[in-house]
N, C-alpha and C positions, 0 to 999 in steps of 0.2 A: 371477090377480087379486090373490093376496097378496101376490106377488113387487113386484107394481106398488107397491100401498099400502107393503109396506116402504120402498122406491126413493124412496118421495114422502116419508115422513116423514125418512127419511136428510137429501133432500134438504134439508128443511126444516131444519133443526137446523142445519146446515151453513152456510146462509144467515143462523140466529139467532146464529150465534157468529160471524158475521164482522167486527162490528162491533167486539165485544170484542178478539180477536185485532187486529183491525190497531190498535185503542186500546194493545193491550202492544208492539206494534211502535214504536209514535211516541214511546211515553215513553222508547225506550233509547236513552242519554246518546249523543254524537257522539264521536269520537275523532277526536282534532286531535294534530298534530304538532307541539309542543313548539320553540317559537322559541331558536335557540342562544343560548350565554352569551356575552356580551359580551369578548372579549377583554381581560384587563388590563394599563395599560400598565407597561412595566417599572420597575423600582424602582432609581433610582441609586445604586449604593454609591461612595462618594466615597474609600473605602480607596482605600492606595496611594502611589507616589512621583508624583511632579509636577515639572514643571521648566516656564519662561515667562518673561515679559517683560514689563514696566512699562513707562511713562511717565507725565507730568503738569508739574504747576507746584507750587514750593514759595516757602515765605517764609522767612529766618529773621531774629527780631527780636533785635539786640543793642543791649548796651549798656553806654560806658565810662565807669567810675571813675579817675581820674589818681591812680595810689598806694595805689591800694585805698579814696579816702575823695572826692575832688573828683569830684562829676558831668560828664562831658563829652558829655550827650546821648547818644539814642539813636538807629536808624536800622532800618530793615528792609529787607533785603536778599533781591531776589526775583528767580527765573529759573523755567527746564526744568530737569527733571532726565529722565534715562531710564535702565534697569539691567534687573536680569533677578534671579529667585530660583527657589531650589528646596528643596521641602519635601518632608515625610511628612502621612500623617492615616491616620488609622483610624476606623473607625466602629461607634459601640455604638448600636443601635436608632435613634434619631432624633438624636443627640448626636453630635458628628463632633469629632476630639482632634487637634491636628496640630504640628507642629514647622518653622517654617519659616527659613533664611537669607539676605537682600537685599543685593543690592550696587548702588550708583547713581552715577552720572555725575552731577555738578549745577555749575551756571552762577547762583550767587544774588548779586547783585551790590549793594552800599548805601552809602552813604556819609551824614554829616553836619558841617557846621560845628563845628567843640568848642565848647561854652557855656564852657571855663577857659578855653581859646587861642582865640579866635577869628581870629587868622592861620591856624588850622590845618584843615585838615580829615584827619577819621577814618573810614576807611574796612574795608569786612570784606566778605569774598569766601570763599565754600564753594564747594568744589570736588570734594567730593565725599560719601558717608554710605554707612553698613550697617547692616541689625539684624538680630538675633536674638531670635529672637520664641517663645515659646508661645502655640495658638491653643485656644480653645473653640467651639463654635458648632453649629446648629443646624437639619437636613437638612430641608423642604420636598420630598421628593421631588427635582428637577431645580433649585431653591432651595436656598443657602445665605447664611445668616445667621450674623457669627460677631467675635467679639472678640478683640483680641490684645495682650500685652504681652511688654518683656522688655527686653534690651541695646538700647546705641546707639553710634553712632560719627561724626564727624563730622572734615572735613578741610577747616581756615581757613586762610585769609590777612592780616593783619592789617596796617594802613598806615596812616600819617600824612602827609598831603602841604601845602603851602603852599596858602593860598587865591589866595596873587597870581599865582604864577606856575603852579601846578600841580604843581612839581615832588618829586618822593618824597624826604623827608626821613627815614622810617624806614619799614620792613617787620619783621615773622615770622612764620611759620609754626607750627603748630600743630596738635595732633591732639586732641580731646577726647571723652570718655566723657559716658554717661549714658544716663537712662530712655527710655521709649516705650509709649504707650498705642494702639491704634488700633481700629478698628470697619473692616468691611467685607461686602458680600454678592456674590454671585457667582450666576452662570446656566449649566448645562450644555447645550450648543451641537449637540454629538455625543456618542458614546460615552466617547471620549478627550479631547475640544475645549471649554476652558471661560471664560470671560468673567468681569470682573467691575470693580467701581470698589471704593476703600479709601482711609481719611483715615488719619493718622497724624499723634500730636503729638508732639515730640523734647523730651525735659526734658534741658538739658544743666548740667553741673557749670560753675563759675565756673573760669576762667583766670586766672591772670597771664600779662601779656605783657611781654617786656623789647624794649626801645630802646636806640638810642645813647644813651648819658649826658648828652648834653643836650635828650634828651625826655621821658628816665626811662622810669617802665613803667608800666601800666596794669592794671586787673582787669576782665574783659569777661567781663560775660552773655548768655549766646544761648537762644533757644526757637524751634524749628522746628516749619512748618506742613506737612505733605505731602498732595498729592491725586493721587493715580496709578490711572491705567485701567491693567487687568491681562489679558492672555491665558494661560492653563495650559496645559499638555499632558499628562495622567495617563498614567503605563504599566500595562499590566494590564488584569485584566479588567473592564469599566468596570461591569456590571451585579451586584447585588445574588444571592447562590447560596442 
């Protein structure tokens, strides 16, 4: 009879604490499996050499002096141009430093009536430009942003023809120096493969130009416009270490 009564009371208690027991079961936190990190994407490092190709349309605006002092109008002379360049850059944190060389093909072609000789017409034809540029500019990740200045070079034609009949009464040629300011951004494509558009303004020095002696010479100002789509090809390893 005791053994019973123990058995009962056992059980009883058993029964009283089960409420509480399964109350400490439900309060313990769940463990959940931790969602991965997101993969980052790579970080373009734009260090490195480059080598590509241009093209666009350009302008250049001149304009003649008869003897360095008579106006004879001016004229803007506009075509294609297309070339290729190849540069360096390197890269400090977001700031990208680069060194580039262009060389271009160009087709600008203008002409105008002279306001001194109006039998005449003056004409100017480039045929071809380079520069040499330092660049600055500023990395977006697979974005570039960036500014450029430096040398210029430019390669003219210069002519006077008759208005009656068309025929060339003088020509010469001519090579001329000067500045270049330019802006441009660019988009990376691929690892190596890169894209982009770029303006360019040509500040060029004043020329004399000589003639046959019975047209004498002239002092011709020019300022060119450039707008060229670019493609790059970077060597190396295209990503950020």
């Amino acid at each position: 009879m005791k053994k019973i009564l123990i058995l009962t009371a056992c059980i009883g208690a058993l029964c009283a604490a089960a409420p509480s027991f399964g109350t400490d079961l439900a309060g313990q936190p769940v463990k959940v499996k931790a969602a991965p990190l997101p993969v980052a994407a790579p970080i373009i490092d734009w260090s490195g050499y480059y080598m590509g190709a241009n093209g666009g349309w350009g302008t250049s605006h001149n304009c003649w002096d008869f003897n360095g002092i008579t106006s004879e109008g001016c004229h803007n002379s506009t075509g294609g141009t297309v070339g290729g360049q190849i540069g360096y850059r390197w890269q400090i944190f977001n700031m990208v430093y680069g060194l580039e060389g262009q060389g271009n093909w160009a087709d600008f072609r203008g002409s105008n009536v002279s306001t001194a000789f109006p039998t005449d017409t003056v004409g100017t034809t480039t045929d071809a430009l380079g520069l040499l540029t330092g660049h600055i500019g500023y990395a977006f990740n697979a974005v570039l942003l960036y500014g450029k200045g430096g040398a210029a070079v430019t390669s003219n034609t210069y002519y006077v023809n008759s208005v009656a009949t068309g025929t060339e009464l003088g020509k010469n040629n001519d090579v001329r120096w000067g500045g270049v300011l330019g802006a441009g951004a660019e988009v990376s494509l691929t690892p190596n493969w890169s894209a982009g558009v770029e303006y360019n303004h040509l500040f060029m020095q004043r020329s004399n130009i000589s003639f046959p002696a019975a047209l004498g010479a002239d002092r011709a100002h020019q300022d060119v416009d450039l707008i060229t789509a670019r493609l790059n090809y970077k060597f190396g390893w295209p990503f950020a270490r």
